[in-house]
N, C-alpha and C positions, 0 to 999 in steps of 0.2 A: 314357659311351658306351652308346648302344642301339642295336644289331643287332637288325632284325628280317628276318625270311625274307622274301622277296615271291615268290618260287621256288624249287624243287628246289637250282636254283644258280646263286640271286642273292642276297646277303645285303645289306645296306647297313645304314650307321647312319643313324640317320635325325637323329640332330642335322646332319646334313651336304645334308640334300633341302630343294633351296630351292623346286621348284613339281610337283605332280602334275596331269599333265592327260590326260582320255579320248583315246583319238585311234581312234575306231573302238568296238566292243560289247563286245569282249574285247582289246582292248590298247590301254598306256596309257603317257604318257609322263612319267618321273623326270628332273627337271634340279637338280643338284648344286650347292652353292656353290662348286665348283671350276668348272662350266661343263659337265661331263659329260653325257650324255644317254641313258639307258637306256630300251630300249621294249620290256618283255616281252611277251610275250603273255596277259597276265592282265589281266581287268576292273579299273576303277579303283575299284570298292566294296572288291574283296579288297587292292591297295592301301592303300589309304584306311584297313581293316583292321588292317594290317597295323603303318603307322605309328602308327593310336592305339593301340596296346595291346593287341589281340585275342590273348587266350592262345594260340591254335592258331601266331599268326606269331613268339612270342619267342622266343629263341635265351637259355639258360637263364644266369646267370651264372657258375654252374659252369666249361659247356665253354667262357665265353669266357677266364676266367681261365688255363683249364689250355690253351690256343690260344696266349695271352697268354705264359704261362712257356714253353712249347716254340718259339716261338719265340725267345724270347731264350734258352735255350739253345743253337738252333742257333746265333744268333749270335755267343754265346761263344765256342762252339767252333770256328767258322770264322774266329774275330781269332785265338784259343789257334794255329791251323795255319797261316795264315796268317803270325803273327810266328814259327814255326819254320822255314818255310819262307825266309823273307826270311835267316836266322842260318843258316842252310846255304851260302849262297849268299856 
């Protein structure tokens, strides 16, 4: 998986962008292998950027790992309450 930035707060993986297209000087349009359609308002150069690799847009593998375990711990923990919940009842 690679998450790259393409804004403040937009992240995407980019194994998952199926076409980038300008749509205007500064906004450009993301369409997903799901079908989704994102249209930031960002040039399709800093796009374009973003998905090859430009250091400025990567998103480190650090925090995605530590993103990664915090989520599945909230997970855990909400099956853990969850099945006491259900053994109260």
């Amino acid at each position: 998986m690679k998450l790259v930035k393409i804004k403040e707060d937009l992240y995407l993986n980019s194994d998952f962008i199926k076409s980038v297209e300008a749509d205007g000087e500064e906004s450009t349009l993301i369409t997903m292998i799901s079908g989704g359609v994102f249209s930031p308002n960002v040039s399709i150069k800093k796009v374009l950027d973003a998905i090859c690799g430009s250091e400025e847009h990567l998103v480190d593998e650090a925090i995605i790992e530590m993103l990664y375990k915090a989520n599945n711990k909230s997970s855990e923990t909400n099956e853990l309450l969850l099945n006491r919940l259900k053994s109260l009842s």
